[in-house]
N, CA and C atoms as an extended XYZ file, in Angstrom:
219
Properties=species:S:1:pos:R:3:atomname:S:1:resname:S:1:resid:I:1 pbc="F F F"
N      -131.000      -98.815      -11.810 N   UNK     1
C      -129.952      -97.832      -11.645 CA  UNK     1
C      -130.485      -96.514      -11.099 C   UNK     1
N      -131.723      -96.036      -10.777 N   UNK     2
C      -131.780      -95.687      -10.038 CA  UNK     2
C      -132.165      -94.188      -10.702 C   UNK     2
N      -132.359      -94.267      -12.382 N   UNK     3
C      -132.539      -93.327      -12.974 CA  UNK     3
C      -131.535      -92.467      -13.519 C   UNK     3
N      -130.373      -93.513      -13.375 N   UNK     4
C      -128.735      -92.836      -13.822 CA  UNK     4
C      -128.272      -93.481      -15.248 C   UNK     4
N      -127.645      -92.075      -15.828 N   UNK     5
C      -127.146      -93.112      -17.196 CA  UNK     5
C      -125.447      -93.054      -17.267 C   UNK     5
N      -125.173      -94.296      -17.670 N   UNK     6
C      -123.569      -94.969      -17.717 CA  UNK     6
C      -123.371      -93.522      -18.574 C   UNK     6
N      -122.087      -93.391      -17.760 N   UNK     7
C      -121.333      -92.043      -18.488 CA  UNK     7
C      -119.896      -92.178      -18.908 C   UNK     7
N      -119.197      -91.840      -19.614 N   UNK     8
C      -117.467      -91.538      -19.723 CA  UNK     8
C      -116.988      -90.371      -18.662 C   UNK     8
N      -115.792      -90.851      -18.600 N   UNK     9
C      -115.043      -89.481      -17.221 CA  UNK     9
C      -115.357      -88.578      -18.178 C   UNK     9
N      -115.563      -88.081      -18.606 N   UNK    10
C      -115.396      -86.524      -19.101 CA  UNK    10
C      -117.252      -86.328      -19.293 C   UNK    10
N      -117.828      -86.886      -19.138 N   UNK    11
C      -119.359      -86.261      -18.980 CA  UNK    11
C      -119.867      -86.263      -17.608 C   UNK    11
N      -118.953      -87.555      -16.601 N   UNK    12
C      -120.167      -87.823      -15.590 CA  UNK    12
C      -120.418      -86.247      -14.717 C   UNK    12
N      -121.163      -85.850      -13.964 N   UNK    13
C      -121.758      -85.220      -13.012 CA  UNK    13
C      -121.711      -85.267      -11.595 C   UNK    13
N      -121.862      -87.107      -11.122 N   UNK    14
C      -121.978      -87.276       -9.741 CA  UNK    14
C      -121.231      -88.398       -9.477 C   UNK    14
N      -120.298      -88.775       -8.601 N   UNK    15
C      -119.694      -89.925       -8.029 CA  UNK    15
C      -120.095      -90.316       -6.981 C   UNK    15
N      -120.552      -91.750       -7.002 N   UNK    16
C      -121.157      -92.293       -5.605 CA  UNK    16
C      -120.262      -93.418       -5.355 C   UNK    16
N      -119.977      -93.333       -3.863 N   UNK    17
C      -119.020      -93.955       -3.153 CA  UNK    17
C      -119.828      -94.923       -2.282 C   UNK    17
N      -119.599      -96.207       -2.552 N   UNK    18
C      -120.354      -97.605       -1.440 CA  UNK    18
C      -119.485      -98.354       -1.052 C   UNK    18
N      -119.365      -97.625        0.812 N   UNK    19
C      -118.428      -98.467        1.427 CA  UNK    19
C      -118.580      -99.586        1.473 C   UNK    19
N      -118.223     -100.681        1.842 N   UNK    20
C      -118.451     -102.289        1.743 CA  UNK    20
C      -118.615     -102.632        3.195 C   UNK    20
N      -117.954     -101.914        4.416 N   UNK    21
C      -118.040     -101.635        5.526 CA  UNK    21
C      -119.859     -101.504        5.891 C   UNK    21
N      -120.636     -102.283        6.306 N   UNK    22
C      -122.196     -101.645        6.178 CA  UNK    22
C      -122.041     -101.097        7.659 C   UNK    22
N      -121.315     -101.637        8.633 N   UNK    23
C      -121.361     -100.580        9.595 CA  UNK    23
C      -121.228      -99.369        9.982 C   UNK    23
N      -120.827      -98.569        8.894 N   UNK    24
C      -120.563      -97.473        8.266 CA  UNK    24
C      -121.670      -96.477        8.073 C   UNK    24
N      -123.037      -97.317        7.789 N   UNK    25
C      -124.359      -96.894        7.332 CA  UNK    25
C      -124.970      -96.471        8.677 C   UNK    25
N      -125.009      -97.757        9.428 N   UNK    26
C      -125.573      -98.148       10.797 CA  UNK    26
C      -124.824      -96.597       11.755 C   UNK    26
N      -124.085      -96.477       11.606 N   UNK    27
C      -123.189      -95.594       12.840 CA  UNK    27
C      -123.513      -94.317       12.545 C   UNK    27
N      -123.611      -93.877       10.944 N   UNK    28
C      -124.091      -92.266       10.520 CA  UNK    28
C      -124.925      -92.464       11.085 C   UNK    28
N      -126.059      -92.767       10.446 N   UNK    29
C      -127.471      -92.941       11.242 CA  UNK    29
C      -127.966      -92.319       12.524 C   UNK    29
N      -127.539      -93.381       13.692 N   UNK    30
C      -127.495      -93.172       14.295 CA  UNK    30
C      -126.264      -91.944       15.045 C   UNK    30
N      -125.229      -91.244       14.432 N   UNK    31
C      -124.603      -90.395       14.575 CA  UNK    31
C      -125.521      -89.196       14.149 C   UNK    31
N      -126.441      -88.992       13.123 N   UNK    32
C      -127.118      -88.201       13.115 CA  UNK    32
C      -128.112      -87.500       13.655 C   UNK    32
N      -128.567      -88.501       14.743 N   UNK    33
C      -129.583      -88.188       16.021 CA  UNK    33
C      -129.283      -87.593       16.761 C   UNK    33
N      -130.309      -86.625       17.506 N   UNK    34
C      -129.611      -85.507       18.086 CA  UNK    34
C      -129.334      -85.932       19.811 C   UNK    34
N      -129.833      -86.990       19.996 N   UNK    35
C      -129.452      -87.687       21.073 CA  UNK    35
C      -128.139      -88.024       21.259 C   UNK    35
N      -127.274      -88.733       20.242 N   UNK    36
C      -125.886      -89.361       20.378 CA  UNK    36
C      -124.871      -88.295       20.367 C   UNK    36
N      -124.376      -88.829       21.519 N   UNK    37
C      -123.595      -88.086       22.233 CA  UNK    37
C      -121.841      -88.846       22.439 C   UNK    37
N      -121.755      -89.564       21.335 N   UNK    38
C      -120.181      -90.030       21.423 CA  UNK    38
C      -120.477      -91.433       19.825 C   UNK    38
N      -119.494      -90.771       19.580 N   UNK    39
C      -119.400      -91.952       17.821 CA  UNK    39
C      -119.293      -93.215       18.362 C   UNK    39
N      -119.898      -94.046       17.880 N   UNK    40
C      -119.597      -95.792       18.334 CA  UNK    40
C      -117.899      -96.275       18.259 C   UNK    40
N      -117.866      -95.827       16.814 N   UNK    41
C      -116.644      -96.035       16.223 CA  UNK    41
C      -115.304      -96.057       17.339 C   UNK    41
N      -115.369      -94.327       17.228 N   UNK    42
C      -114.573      -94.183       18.621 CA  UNK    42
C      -114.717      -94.598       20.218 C   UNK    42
N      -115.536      -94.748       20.505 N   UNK    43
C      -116.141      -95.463       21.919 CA  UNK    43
C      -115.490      -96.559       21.624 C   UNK    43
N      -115.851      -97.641       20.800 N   UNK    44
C      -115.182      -99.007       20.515 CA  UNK    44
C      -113.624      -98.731       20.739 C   UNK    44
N      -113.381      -98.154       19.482 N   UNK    45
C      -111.533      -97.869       19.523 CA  UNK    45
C      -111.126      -97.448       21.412 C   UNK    45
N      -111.433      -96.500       21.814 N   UNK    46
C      -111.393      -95.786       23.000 CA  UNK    46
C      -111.430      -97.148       23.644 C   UNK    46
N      -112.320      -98.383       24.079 N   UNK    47
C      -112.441      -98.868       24.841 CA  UNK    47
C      -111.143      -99.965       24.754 C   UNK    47
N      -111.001     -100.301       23.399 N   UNK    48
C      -110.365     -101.070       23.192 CA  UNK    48
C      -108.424     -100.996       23.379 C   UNK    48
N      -108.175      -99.713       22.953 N   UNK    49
C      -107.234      -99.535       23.526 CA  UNK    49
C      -106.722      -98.809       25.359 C   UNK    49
N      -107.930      -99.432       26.247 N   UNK    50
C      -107.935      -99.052       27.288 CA  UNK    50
C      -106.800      -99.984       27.806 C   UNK    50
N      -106.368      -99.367       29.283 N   UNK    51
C      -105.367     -100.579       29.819 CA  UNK    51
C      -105.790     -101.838       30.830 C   UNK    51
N      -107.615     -101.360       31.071 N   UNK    52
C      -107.659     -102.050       32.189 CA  UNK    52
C      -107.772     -104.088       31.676 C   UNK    52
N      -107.932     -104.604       32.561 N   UNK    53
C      -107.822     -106.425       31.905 CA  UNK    53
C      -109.222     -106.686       31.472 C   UNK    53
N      -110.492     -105.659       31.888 N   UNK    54
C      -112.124     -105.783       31.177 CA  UNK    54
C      -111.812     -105.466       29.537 C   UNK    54
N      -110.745     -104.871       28.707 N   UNK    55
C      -111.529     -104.054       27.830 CA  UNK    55
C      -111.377     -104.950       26.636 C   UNK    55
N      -111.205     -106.253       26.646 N   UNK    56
C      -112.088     -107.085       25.564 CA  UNK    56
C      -113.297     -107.119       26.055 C   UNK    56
N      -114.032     -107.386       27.005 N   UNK    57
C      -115.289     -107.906       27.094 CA  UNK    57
C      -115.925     -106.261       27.170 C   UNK    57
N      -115.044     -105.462       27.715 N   UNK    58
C      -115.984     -104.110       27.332 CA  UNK    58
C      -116.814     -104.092       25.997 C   UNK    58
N      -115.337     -104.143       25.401 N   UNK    59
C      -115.109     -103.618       23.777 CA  UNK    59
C      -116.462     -104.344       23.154 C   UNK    59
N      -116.746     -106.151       23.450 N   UNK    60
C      -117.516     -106.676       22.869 CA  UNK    60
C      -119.148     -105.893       23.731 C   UNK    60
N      -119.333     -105.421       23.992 N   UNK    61
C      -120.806     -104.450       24.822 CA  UNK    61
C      -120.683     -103.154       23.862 C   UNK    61
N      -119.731     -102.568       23.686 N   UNK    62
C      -119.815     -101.421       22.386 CA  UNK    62
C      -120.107     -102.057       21.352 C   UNK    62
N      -119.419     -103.217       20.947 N   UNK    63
C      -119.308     -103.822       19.293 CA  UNK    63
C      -120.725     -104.050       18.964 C   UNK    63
N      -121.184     -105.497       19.882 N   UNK    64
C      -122.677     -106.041       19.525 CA  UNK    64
C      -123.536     -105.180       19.244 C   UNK    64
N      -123.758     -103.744       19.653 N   UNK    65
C      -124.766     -102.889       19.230 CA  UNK    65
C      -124.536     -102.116       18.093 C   UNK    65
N      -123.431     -102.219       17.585 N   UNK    66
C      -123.097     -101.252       16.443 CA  UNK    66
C      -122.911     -102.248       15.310 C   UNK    66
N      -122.616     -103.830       15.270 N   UNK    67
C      -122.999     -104.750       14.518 CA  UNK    67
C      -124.178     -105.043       14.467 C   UNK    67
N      -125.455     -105.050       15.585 N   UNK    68
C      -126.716     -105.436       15.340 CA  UNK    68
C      -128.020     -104.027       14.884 C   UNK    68
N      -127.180     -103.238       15.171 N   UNK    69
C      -127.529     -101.782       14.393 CA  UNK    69
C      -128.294     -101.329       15.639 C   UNK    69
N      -128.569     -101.439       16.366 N   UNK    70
C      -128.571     -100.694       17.940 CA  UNK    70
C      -128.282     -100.278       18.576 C   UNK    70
N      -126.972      -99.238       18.321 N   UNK    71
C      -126.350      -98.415       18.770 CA  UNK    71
C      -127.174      -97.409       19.316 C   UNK    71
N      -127.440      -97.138       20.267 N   UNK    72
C      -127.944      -95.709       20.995 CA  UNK    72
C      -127.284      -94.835       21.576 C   UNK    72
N      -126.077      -94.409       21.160 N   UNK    73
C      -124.631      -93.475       22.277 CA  UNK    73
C      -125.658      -92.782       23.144 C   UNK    73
């Protein structure tokens, strides 16, 4: 546990939140580099609701790197 002790609501101190989403982890990350220059997240969304007839196979060239944790924006 990480050096934490089980508490009641009325003592605890700190709440930690674990998205289940792990791509979530992968995208801060790399959102935190001072290189990236556009959120995956949104790039994906952005591509995906594009109109042209590419933007499934776009969409899947954003996705694969932000599922295999290689995102470099």
């Amino acid at each position: 546990m990480a050096g934490f002790t089980p508490s009641t609501d009325a003592e605890y101190t700190l709440v930690v939140t674990v998205p289940q989403d792990r791509t979530l982890w992968r995208t801060a990350a790399a959102a935190a580099q001072p290189t990236v220059r556009v959120d995956p997240i949104i790039a994906l969304h952005d591509v995906l609701a594009s109109p042209g007839p590419n933007a499934a196979e776009a969409a899947e060239h954003v996705r694969e790197p932000i599922l295999e944790g290689t995102w470099r924006g």
